[in-house]
C-alpha positions as CSV (number, residue, x, y, z in Angstrom):
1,X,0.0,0.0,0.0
2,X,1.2,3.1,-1.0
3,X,2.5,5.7,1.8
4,X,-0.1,8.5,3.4
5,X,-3.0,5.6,3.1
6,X,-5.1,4.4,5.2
7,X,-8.1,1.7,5.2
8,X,-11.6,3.8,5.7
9,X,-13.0,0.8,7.8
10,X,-9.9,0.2,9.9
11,X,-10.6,0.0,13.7
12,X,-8.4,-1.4,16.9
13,X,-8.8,-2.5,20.3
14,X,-6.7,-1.0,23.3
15,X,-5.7,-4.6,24.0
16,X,-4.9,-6.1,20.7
17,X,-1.5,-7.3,20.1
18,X,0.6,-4.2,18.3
19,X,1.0,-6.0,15.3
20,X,-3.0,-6.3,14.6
21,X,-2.6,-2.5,15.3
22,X,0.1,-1.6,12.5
23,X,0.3,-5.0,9.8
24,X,-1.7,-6.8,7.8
25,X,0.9,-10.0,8.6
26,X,0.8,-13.3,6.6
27,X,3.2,-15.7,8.8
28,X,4.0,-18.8,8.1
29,X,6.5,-19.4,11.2
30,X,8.1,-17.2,13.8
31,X,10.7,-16.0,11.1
32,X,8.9,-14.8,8.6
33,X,6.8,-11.7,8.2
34,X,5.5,-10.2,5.5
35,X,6.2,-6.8,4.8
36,X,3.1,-5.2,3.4
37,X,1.4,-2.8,6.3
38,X,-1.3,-0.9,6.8
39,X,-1.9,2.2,8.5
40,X,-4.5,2.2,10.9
41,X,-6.8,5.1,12.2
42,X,-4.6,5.9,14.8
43,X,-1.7,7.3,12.8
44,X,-4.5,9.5,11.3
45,X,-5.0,13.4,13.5
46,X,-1.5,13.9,14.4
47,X,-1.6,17.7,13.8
48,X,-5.2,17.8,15.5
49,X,-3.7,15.7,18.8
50,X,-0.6,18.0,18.7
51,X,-2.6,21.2,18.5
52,X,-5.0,20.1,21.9
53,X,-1.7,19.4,23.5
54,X,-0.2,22.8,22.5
55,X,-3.4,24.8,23.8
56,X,-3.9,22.4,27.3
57,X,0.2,23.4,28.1
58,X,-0.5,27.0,26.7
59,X,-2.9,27.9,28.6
60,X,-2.0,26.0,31.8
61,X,1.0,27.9,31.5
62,X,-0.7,31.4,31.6
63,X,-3.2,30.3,34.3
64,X,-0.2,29.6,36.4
65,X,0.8,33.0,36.0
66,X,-2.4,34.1,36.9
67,X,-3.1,32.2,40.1
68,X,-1.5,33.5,43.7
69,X,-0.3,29.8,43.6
70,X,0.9,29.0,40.6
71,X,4.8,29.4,41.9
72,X,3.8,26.7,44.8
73,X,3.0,24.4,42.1
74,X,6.0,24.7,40.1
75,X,8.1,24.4,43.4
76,X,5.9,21.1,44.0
77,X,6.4,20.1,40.5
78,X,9.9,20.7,41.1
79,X,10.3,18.4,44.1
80,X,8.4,15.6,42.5
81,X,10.8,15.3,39.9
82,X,13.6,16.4,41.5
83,X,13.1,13.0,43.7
84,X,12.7,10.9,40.8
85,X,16.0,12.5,39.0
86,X,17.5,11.3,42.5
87,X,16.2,8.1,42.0
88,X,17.7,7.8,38.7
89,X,21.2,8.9,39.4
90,X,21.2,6.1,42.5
91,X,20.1,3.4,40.5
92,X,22.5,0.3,39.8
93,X,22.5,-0.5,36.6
94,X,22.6,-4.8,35.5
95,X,26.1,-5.9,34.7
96,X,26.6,-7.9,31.5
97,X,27.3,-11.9,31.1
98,X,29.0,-14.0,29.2
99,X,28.3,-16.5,26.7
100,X,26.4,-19.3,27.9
101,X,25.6,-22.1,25.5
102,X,25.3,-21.9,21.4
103,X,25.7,-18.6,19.7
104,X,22.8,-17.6,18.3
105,X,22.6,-16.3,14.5
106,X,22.9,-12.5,13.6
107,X,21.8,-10.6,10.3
108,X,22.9,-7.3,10.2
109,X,21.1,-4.7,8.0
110,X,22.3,-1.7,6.7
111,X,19.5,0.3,4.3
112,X,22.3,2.5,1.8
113,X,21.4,5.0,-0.8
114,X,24.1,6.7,-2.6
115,X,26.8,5.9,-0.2
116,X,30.1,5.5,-2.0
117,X,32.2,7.7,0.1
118,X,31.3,5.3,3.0
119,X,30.2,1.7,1.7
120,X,33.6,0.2,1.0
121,X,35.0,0.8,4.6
122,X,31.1,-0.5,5.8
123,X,31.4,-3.4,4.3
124,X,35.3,-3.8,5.1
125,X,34.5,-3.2,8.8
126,X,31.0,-5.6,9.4
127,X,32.1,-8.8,7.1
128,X,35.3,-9.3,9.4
129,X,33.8,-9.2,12.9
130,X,35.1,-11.6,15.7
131,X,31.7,-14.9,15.7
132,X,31.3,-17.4,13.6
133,X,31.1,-16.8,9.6
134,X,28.2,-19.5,9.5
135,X,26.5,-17.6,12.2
136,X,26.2,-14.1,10.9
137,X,25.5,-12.4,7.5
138,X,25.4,-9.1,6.2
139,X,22.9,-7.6,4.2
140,X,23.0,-4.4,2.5
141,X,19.6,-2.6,0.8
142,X,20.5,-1.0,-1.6
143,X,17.6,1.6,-2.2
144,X,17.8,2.5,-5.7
145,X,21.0,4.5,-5.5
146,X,22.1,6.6,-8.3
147,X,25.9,6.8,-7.7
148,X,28.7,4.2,-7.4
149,X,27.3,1.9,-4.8
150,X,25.6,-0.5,-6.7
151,X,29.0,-1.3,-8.6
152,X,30.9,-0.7,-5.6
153,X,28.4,-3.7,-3.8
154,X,28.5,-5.9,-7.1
155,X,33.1,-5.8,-6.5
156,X,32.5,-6.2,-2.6
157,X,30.1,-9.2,-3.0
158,X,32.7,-11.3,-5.0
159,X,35.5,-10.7,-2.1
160,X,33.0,-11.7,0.8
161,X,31.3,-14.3,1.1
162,X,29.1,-13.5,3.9
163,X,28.1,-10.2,2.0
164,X,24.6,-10.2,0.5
165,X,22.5,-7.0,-1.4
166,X,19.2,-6.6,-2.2
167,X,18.3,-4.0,-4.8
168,X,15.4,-2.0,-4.4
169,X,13.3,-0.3,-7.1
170,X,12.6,3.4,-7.8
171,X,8.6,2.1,-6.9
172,X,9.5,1.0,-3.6
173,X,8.7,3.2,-1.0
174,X,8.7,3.7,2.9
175,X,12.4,4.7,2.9
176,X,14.5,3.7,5.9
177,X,11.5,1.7,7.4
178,X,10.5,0.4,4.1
179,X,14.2,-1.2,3.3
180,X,14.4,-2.8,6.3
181,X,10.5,-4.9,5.8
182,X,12.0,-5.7,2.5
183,X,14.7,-7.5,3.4
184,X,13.4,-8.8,6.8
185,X,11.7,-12.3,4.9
186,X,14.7,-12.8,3.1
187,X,17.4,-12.8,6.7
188,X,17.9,-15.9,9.0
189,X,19.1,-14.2,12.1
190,X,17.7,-14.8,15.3
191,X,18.8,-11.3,16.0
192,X,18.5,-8.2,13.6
193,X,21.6,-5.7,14.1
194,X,20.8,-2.2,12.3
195,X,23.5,-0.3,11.6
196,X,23.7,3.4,9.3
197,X,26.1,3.3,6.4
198,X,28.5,5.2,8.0
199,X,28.9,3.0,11.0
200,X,32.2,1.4,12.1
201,X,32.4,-1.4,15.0
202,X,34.7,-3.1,17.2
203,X,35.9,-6.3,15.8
204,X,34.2,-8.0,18.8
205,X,30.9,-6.0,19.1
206,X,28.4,-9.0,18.1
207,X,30.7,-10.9,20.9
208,X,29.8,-8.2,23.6
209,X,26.0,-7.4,22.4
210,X,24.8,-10.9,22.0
211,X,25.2,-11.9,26.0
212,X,22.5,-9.3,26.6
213,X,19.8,-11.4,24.8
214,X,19.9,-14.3,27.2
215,X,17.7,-12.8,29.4
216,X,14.7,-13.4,27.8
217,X,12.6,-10.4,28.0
218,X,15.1,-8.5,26.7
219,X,14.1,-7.5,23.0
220,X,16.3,-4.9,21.7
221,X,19.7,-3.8,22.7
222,X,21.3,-0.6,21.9
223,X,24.8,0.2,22.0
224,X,26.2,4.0,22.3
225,X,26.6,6.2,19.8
226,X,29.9,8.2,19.3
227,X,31.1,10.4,16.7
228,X,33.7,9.4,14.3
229,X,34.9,13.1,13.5
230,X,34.1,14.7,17.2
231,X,37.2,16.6,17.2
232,X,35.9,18.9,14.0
233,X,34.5,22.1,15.4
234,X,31.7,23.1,18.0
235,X,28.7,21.3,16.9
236,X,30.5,17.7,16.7
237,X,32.5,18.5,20.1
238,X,28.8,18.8,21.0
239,X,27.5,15.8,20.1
240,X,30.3,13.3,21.5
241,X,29.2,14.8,24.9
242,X,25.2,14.7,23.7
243,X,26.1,11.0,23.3
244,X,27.6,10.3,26.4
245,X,24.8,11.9,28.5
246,X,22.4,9.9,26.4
247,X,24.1,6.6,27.5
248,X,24.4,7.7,30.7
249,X,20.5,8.3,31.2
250,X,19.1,5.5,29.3
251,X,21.3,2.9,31.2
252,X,20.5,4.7,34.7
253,X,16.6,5.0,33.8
254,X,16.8,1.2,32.7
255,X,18.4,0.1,36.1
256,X,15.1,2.1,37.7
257,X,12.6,-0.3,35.5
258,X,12.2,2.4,33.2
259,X,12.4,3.0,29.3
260,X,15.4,1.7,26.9
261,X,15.5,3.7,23.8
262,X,16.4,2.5,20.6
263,X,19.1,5.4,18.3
264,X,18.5,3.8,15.1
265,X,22.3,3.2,14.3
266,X,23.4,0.3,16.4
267,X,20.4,-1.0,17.2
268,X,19.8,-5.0,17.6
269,X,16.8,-6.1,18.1
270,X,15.3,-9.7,18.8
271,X,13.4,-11.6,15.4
272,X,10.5,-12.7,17.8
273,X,10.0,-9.1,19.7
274,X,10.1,-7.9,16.3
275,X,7.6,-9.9,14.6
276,X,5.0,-9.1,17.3
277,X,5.3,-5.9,16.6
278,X,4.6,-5.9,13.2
279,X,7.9,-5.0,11.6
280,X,9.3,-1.3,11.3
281,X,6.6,1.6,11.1
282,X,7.0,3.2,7.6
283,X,4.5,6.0,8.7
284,X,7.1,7.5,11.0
285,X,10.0,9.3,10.4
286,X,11.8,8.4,13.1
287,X,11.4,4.4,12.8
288,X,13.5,3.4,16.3
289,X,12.2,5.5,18.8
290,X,8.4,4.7,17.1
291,X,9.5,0.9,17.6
292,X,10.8,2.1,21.4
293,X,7.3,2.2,22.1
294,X,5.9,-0.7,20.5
295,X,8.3,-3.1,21.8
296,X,7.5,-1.8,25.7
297,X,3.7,-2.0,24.9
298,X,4.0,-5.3,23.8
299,X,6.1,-6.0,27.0
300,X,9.9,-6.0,26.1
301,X,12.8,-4.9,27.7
302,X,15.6,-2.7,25.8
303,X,19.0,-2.7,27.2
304,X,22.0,-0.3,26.6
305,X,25.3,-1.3,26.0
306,X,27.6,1.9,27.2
307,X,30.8,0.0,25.6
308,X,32.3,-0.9,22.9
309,X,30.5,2.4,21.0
310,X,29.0,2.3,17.0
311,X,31.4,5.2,15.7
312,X,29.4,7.2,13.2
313,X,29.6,11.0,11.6
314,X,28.5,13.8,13.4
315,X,26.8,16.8,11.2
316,X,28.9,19.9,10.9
317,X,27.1,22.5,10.7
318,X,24.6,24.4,12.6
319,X,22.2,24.2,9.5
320,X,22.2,20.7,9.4
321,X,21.8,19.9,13.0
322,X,18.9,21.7,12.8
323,X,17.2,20.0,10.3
324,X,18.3,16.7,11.9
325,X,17.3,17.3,15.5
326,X,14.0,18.8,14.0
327,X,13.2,15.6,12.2
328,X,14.2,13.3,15.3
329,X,12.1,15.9,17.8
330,X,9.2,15.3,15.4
331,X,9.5,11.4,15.3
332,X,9.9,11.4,18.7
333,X,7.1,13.2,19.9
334,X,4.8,11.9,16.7
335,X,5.2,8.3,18.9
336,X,3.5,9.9,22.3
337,X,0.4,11.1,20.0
338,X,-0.1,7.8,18.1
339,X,0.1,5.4,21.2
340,X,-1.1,7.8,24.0
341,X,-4.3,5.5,24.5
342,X,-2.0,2.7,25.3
343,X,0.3,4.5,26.9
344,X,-2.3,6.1,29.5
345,X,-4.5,2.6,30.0
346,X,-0.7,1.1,31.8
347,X,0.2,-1.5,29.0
348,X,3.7,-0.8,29.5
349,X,3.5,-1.2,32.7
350,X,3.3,1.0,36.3
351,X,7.2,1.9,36.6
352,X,7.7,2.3,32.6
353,X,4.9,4.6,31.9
354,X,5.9,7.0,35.0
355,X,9.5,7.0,33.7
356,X,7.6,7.4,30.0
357,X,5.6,10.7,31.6
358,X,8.0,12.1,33.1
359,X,10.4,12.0,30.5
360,X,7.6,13.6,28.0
361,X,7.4,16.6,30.8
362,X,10.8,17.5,30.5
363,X,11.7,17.2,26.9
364,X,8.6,18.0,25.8
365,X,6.0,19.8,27.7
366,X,8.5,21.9,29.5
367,X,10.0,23.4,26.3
368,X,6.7,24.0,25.5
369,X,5.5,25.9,28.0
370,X,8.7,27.9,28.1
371,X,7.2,30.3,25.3
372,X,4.6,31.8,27.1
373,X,6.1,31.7,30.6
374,X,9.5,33.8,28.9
375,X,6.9,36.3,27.4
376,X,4.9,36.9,30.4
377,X,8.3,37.3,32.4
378,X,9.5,39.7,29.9
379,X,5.9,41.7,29.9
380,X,5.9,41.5,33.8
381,X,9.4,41.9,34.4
382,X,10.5,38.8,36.7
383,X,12.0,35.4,36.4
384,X,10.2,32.7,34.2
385,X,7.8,31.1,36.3
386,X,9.6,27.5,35.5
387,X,13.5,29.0,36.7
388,X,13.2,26.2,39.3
389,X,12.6,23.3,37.0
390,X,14.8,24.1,34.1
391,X,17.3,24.9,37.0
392,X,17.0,21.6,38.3
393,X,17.5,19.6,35.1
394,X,20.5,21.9,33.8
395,X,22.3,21.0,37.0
396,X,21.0,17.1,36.4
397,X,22.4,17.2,32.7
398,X,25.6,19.1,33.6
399,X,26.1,16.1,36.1
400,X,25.6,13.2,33.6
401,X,27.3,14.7,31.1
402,X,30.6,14.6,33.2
403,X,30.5,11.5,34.1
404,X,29.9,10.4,30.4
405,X,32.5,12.3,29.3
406,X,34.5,11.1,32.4
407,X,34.0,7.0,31.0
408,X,34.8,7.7,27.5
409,X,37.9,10.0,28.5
410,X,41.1,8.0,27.2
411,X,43.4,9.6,30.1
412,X,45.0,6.6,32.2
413,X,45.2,9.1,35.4
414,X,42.9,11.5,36.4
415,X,45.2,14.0,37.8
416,X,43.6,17.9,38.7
417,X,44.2,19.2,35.3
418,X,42.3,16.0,33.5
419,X,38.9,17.5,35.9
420,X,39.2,20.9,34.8
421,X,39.6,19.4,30.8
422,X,36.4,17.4,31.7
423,X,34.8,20.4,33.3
424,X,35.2,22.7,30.5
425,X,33.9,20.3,28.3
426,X,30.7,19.8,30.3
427,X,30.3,23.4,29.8
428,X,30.5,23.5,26.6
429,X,28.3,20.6,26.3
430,X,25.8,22.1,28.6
431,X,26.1,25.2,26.0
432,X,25.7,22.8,23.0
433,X,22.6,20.9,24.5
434,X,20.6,24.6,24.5
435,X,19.8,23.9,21.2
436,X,17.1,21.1,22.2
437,X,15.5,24.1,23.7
438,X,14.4,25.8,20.9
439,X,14.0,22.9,18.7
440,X,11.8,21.0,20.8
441,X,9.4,24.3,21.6
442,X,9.2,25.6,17.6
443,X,8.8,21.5,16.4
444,X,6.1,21.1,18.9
445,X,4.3,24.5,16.9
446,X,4.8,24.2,14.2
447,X,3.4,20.7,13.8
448,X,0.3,22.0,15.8
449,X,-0.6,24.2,13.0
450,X,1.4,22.4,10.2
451,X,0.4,19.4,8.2
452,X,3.3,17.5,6.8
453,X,3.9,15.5,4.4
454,X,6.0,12.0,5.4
455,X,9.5,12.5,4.2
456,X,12.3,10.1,4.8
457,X,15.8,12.6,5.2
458,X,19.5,10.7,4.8
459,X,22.4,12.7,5.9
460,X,25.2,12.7,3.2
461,X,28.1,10.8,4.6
462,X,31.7,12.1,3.9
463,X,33.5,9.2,4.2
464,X,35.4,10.6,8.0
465,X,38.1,9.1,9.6
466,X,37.8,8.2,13.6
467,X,39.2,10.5,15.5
């Protein structure tokens, strides 16, 4: 079915397994799905959902500055999360395992369009990894590329034998999401590793990742993201600590029984968690955090993997993370909109959904509100009525952030003078991470009173050594 389509008789129950909810599967065993999906009526009134949201946190914003209590709130607000931030920091995250017992099989997926600067080194890098050449294979989707790759994959296919490609056609659509369904019937994997064409592994990374699935509710793992050229300028100096803090969070909010988030690149994810899901959502334009949600709803666990890192490019420029952050700020809060039923009725569970709402208050409804409460400040000439929460969560980033940075630092001694490097960087971090701000507070408009068109975005690879 073509994309921006939807059945005019579809209909869903709250309770019905996710993949009822999003395809129309033919399976003939656990390993196999079928790729065509439909869209059902929940994808549909995204702008409408977005624009109640944006008047409910408008208005309740003004009406705080309003009331004689509307500072006791936020100060009550403040300590309610401020305890569960605590929380977080203290909690003990699971240490890993080792092998126990057969390896199981891995297919990794990489979905490539016009990727020569990058594909060779790919290729290089994920067909000579330390398991068992019988147990893993690599697939590359081509999707209809229009430079050298194709001939670049047709020379790398006859050197590796583990190597396979799958050409897609200009009709094919879905983009990222849509690649990845494609090739899905044709793998054998018991686990599904999905990288970006400009990632670059350890040799042993399947031999540190796969230990994590032996627990069996765990359904996805994701490993953390660093960037290859972080040494560039600003912005990418920006995003190796954006990284770290990331890690940091998700591995701490998992040790609380909270949420695991899938990043997209370096992502592995379980062939049965995945098939009760339905496959990737190619109505999203952010396909892993809309899968995030899925898998929790349908009662997996994700898990993080701090080290060993998926090394990929960071965006250099401050025009291109913009555009890229806006797209994953969309995606990301496009998934609380289309599950919020599911997500409300507890299906993920009494510790998940709390660590779910509260994660929505501060990266989304809090940026949100931030409009109005800086306007009314301005007109009434006082401090923004939420000072003591974004107060509270600069100090809690600031303090993640170092100890990210501290973990992924390659000094062998941590002498006075390494502290002060880490603290500068923290603050520069801290500096860097501002721009969520804004993006998260226009994306949240503008899709309010926007309709837009599903478009899938790559970022043009350069090809960038590790640094």
């Amino acid at each position: 079915m073509p994309a921006n389509s939807w059945p005019e008789n579809d209909s869903y129950k709250e309770l019905d397994p996710l993949h009822s909810l999003l395809s129309d599967l033919s399976v003939e065993d656990e390993s196999v799905v079928e790729a065509s999906v439909f869209l059902p009526s929940r994808f549909q009134g995204r702008r409408r959902k977005a624009a109640v949201v944006l008047t409910i946190v408008w208005s309740g914003t003004i009406a705080l500055h309003l009331v004689s209590w509307g500072s006791l709130f936020i100060v009550g607000l403040t300590t309610i999360l401020g305890i569960h931030a605590l929380r977080v920091v203290f909690a003990r995250p699971q240490t890993g395992q080792a092998i126990d017992g057969d390896l199981p099989s891995v297919s990794i997926l990489v979905a490539a369009k016009n990727e020569e600067a990058v594909i060779a080194n790919l290729v290089k890098n994920l067909c000579n990894l330390e398991y068992p050449e019988e147990q893993y294979e690599v697939w590359i989707v081509d999707d209809n590329s229009t430079d050298k790759t194709p001939q670049l994959l047709a020379q790398l296919g006859e050197k590796y034998g583990n190597l396979k490609v799958l050409r897609r056609s200009p009709s094919d659509c879905g983009g990222k999401s849509g690649a990845l369904n494609q090739v899905l019937p044709l793998t054998k994997g018991d686990i599904l590793a999905v990288f970006d064409a400009d990632a670059q592994v350890s040799t042993d990374m399947l031999r540190r990742v796969v230990p994590l699935f032996q627990r069996d509710k765990v359904g996805a793992v994701q490993v953390r993201k660093a960037i290859a050229n972080a040494s560039e300028n600003f912005w990418t100096k920006g995003q190796t600590a954006e990284m770290a803090v990331d890690a940091i969070f998700q591995r701490q909010r998992i040790a609380l029984g909270g949420i695991g988030e899938l990043r997209g690149n370096g992502q592995f994810v379980r062939r049965k968690a995945l098939n009760t899901c339905g496959g990737w959502n190619e109505e999203t334009i952010t396909d892993d955090l809309d899968l995030t949600f899925r898998l929790h709803l349908e009662d997996w666990d994700i898990d993080c993997m701090f080290s060993p890192a998926v090394q990929e490019e960071g965006v250099t420029s401050a025009i291109a993370l913009w555009h890229q952050r806006s797209r994953w700020a969309e995606g990301g809060y496009q998934r609380y909109l289309d599950y919020w039923d599911l997500i409300l009725k507890n299906r993920m569970g009494t510790g998940k959904t709390w660590d779910l709402l509260m994660f929505m208050l501060i990266m989304y409804i809090l940026p949100t509100a931030s409009i109005p409460d800086i306007l009314i400040a301005i007109a009434r000439h006082r401090l923004p009525l939420l000072t003591p929460v974004t107060s509270l969560f600069t100090t809690m980033s600031m303090a993640g952030m170092f100890v990210g940075l501290k973990r992924i630092s390659q000094a062998k001694q941590f002498r006075f003078s390494t502290y002060l490097l880490l603290l500068s960087q923290t603050l520069r971090g801290t500096l860097y991470m501002f721009h969520w701000f804004v993006v998260i507070s226009t994306t949240t408009v503008r899709i309010s009173v926007r309709p837009k068109r599903l478009k899938w975005v790559k970022t043009v690879h350069q090809g960038i050594e590790n640094s």
